[in-house]
C-alpha positions as CSV (number, residue, x, y, z in Angstrom):
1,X,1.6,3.2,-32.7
2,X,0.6,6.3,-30.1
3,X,-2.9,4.3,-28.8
4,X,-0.8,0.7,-28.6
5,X,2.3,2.3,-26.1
6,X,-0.3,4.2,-24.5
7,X,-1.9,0.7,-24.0
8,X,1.5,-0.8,-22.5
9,X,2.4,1.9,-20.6
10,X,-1.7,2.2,-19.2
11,X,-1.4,-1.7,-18.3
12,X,2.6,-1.3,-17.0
13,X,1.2,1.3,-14.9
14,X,-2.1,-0.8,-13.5
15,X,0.3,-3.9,-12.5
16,X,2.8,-1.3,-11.4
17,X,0.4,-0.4,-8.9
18,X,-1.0,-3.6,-8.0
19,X,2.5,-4.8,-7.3
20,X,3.6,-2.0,-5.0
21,X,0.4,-2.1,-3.2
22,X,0.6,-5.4,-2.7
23,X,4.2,-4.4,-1.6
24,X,2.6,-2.0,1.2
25,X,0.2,-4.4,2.6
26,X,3.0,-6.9,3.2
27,X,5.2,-4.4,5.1
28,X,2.4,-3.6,7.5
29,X,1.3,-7.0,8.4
30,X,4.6,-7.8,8.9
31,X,4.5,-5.3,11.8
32,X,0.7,-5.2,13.1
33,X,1.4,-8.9,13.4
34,X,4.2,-8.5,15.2
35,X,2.3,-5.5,17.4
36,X,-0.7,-8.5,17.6
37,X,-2.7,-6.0,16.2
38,X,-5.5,-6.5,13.0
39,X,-7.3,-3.5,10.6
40,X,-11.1,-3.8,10.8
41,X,-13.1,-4.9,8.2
42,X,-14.4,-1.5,7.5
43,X,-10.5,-0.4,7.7
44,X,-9.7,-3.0,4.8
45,X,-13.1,-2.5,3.0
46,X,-12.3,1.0,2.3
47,X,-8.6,0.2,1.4
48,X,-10.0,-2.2,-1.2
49,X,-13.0,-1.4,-2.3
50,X,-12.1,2.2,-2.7
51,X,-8.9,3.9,-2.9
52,X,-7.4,0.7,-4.5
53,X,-10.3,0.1,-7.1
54,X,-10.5,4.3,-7.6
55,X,-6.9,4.1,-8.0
56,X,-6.8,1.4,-10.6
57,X,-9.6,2.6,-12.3
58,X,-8.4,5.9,-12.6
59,X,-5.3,4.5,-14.1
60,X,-7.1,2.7,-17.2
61,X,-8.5,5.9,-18.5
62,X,-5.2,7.5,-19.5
63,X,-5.5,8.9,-22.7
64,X,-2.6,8.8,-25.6
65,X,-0.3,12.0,-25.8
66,X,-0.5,14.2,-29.0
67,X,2.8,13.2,-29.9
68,X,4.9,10.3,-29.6
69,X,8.0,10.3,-27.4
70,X,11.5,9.7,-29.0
71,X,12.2,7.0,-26.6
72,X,10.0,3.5,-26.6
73,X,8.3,2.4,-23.2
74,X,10.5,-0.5,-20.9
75,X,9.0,-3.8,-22.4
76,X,9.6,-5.6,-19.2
77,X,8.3,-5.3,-15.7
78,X,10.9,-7.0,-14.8
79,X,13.4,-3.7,-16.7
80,X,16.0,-2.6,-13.8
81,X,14.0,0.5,-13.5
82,X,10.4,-1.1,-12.2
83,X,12.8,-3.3,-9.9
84,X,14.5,-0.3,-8.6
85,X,10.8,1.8,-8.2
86,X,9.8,-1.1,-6.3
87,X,12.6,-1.6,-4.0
88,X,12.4,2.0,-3.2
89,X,8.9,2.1,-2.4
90,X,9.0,-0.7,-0.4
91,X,11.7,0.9,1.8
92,X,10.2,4.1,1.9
93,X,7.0,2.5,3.3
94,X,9.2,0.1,5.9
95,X,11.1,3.6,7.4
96,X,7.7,5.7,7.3
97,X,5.9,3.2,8.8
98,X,8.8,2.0,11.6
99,X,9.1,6.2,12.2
100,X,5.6,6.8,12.3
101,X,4.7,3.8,14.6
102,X,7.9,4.8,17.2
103,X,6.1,8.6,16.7
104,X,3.1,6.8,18.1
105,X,4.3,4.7,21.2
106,X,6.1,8.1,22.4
107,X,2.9,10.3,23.2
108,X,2.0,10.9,26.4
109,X,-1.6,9.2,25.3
110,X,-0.6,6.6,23.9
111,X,-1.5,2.8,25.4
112,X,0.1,-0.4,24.6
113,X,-1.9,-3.1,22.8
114,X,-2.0,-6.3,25.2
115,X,-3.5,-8.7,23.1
116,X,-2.6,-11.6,26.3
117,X,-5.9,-10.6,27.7
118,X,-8.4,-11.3,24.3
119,X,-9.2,-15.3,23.4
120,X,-7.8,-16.0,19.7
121,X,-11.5,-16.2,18.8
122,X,-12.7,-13.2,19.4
123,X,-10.2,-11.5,16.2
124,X,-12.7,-8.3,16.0
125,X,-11.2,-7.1,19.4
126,X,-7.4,-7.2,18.1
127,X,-8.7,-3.9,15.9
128,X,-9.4,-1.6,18.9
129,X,-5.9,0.2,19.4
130,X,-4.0,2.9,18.3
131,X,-1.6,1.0,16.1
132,X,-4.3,-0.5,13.5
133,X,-6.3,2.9,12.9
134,X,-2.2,4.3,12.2
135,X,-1.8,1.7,10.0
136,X,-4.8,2.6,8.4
137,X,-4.4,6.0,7.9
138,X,-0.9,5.5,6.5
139,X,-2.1,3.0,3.9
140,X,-4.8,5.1,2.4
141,X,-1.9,7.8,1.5
């Protein structure tokens, strides 16, 4: 009984994740496309390939407790506690992100993006600005 909840809480936790990260990216291309603005590939190469795979790897080797909790684990991601972890994370990330950002365009050195001036073809120049590398650095939290 221990090793087969600590296998539903280890996989609740894993899609847990997955869904709130997905969560996260969705918020912030929401507003980098709105700022015409794109994370390099290095940018979403490290996102990917290593804080998200570290992340969920680190998640699968959770070991069983000693002793078993009076309570079972929620048998449902779906239980009104997931829904309620994931609404809040997804408006923590939407006010951190929206304060953050109008942090950003209030320094003194900070430039506008224009995107008017690059041809749609030439994507690799909507990642050098400000706003993506913020982006960045607030999704690898």
């Amino acid at each position: 009984i221990r090793e087969g909840r600590c296998a539903l809480c280890t996989s609740f936790a894993a899609v847990k994740y997955q869904i709130m990260y997905a969560l996260i990216v969705c918020i912030d291309k929401l507003i980098s496309y709105y700022l015409q603005t794109l994370m390099s590939a290095f940018e979403w190469i490290y996102l990917d390939g290593i804080v998200s795979l570290g992340i969920a790897l680190s998640l699968t080797f959770a070991e069983p407790e000693l002793k078993l909790a009076a309570h079972r684990p929620t048998s449902s991601l779906l239980a009104p506690i997931h829904c309620a972890s994931y609404a809040s994370q997804f408006v923590i990330q939407a006010i951190t992100t929206t304060a953050v950002m109008m942090w950003l365009r209030g320094q003194p050195f900070f430039v506008p993006f224009d995107a008017s001036s690059i041809p749609p073809y030439a994507w690799w120049l909507f990642t050098h600005n400000y706003e993506s590398t913020t982006f960045w650095i607030l999704m690898s939290m």
